[in-house]
Structure formats: structure tokens, C-alpha cells
N, CA, C and O of each residue as an XYZ file, in Angstrom:
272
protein
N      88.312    106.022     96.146
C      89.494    106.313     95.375
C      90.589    105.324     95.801
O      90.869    104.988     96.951
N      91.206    104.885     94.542
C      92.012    103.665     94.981
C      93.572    104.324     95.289
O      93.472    105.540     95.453
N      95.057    103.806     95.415
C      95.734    104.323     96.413
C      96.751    105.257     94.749
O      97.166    106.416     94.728
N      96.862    104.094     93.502
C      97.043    104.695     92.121
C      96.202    106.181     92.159
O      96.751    107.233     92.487
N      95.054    106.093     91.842
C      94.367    107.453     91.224
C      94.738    108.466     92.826
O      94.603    109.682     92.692
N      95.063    108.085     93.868
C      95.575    109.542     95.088
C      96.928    109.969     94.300
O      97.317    111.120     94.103
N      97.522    108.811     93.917
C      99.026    109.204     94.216
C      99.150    110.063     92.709
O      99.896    111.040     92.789
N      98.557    109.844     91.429
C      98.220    110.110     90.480
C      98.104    111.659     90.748
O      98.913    112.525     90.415
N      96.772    111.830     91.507
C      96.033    112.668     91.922
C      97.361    113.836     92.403
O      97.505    114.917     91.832
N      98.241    113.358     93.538
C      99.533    114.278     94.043
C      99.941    114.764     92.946
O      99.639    115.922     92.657
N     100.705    113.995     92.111
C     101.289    114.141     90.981
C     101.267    115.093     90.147
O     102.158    115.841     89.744
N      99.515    114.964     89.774
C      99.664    116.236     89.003
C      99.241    117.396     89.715
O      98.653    118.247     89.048
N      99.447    117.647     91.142
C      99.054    118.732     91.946
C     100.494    119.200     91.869
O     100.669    120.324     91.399
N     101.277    118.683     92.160
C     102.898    118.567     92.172
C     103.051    119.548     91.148
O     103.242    120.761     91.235
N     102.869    118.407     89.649
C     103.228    119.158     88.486
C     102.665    120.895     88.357
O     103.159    121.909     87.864
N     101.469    120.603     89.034
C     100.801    122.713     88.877
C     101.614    123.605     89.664
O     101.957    124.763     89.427
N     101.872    122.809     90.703
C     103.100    123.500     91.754
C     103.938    123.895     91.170
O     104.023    125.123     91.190
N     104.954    123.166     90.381
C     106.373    123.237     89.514
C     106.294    124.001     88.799
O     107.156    124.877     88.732
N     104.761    123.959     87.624
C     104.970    125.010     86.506
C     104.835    126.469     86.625
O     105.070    127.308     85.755
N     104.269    126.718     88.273
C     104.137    128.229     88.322
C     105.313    128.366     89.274
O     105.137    129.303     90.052
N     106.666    127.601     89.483
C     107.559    128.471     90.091
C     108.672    129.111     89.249
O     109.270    128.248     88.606
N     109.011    130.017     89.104
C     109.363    130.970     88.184
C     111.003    130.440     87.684
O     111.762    131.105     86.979
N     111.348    128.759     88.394
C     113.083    128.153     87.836
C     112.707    127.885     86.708
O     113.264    128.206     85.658
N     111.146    126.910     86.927
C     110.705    126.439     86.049
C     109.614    127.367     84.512
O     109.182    126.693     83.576
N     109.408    128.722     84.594
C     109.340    129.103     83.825
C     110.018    129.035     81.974
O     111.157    129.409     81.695
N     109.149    128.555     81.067
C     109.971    127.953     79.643
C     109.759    126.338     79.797
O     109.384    125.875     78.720
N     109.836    125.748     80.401
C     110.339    124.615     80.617
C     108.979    123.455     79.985
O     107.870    123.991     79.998
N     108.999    122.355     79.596
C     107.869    122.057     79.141
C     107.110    121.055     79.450
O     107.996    120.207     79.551
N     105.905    120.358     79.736
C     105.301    119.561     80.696
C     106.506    118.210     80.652
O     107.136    117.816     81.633
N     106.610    117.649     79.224
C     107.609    116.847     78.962
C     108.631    116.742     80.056
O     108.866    115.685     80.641
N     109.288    117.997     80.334
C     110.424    117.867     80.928
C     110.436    117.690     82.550
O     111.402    117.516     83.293
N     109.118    117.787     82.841
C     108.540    117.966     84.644
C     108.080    117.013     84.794
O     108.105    116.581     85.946
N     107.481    116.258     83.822
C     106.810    115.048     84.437
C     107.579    113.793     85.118
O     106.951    113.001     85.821
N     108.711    113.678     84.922
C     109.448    112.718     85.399
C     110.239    113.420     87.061
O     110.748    112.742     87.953
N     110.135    114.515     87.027
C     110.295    115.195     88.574
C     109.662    114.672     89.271
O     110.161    114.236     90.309
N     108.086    114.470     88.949
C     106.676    114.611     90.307
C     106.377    113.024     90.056
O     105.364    112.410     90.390
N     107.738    112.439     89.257
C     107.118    110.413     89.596
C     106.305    109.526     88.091
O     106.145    108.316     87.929
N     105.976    110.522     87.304
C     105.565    110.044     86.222
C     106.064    108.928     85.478
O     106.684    109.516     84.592
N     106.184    107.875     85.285
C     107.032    106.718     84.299
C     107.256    107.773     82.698
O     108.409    107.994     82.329
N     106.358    108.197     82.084
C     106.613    108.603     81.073
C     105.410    109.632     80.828
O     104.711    109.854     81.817
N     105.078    110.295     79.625
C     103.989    110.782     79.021
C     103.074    110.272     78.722
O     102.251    111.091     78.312
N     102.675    109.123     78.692
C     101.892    108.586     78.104
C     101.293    108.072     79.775
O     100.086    107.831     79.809
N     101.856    107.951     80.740
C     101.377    107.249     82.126
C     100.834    108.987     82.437
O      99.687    109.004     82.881
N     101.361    110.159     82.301
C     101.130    111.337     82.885
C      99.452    111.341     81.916
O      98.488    111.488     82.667
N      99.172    111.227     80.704
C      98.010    111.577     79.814
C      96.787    110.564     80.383
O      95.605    110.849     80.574
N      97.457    109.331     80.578
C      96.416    108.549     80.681
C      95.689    109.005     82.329
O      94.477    108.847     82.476
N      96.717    109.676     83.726
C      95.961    110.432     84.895
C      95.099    111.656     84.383
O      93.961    111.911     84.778
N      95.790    112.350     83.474
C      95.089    113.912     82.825
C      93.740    113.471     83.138
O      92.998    113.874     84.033
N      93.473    112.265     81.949
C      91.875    111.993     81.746
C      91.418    111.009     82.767
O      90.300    111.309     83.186
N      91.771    110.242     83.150
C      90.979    110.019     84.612
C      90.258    111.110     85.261
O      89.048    111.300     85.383
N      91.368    111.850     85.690
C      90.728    113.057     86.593
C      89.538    114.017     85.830
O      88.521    114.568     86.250
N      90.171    113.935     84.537
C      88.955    114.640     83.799
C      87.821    114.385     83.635
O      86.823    115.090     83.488
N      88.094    112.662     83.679
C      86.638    112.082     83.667
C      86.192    111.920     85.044
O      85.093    111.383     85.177
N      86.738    112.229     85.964
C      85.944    112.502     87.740
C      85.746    113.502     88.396
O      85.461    113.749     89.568
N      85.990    114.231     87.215
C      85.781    115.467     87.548
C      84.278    115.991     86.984
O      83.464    116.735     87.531
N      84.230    115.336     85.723
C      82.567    115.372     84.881
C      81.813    114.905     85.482
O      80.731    115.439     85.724
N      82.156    113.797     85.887
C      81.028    112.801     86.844
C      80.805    113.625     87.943
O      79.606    113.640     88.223
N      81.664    114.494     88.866
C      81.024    114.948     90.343
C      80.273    116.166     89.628
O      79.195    116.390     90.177
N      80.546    117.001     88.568
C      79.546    117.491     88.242
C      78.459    117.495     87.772
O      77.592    118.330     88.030
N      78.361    116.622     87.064
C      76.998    116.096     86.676
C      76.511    115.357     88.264
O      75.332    115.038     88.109
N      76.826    115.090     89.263
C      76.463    114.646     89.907
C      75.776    115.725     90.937
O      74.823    115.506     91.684
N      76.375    116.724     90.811
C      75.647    117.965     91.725
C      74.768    118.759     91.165
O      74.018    119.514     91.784
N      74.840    118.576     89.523
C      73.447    119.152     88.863
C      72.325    118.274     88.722
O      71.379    118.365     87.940
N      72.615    117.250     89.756
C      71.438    116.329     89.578
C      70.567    116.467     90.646
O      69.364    116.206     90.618
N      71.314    116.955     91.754
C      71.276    117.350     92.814
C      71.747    116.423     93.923
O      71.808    116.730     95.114
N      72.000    115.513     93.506
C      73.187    114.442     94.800
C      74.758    115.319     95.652
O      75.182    116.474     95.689
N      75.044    114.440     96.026
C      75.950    114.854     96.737
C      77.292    113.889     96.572
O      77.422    112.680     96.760
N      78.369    115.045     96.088
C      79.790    114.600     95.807
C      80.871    114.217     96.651
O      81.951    113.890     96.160
């Protein structure tokens, strides 16, 4: 994992943090993403699917029976 997809990676751990604390209740991804470091929406969508897509891969990787 390169030092982009960790910090990426914080980011949107950050963002899950934010949306379940109850200031931020209503409030809309739009408006959080520039809190946790995001450049814009479109830099926040393009981590979404990274992770989404490494996230498919370690699973398919453990129904193969390898190791993640």
C-alpha cells in the first residue's frame, strides 16, 4: 500500500467517525469531506472505489483460499 491509498484510507475512516457523531447528524457527505482533507468530491469518489476495489480483491482472495 502506497503512502496516497493509507492516507486516503484515514480519510475515509475519519469521515465514518464524523458521520456518526451526533453535531454532525443532517449534515451531508458533501459537507464533511473537506474536514477529513479531501480536495473535493470527486478526489473523495475516486478513494470510495479504490477501496472498493481492494476490498473485492482480498475477498476473492480468501475464497480462493490464499492469504490476505
Amino acid at each position: 500500500m502506497n503512502f496516497n491509498r493509507y492516507l486516503n484510507r484515514f480519510r475515509l475512516r475519519e469521515l465514518d467517525r464524523l458521520r456518526l457523531r451526533p453535531a454532525n447528524q443532517g449534515k451531508s457527505v458533501s459537507s464533511l469531506i473537506g474536514q477529513v482533507g479531501f480536495k473535493d468530491f470527486r478526489t473523495y469518489s475516486r478513494a470510495v472505489a479504490t477501496e472498493r476495489e481492494a476490498a473485492a480483491g482480498e475477498r476473492e482472495t480468501k475464497e480462493e483460499g490464499g492469504t490476505a
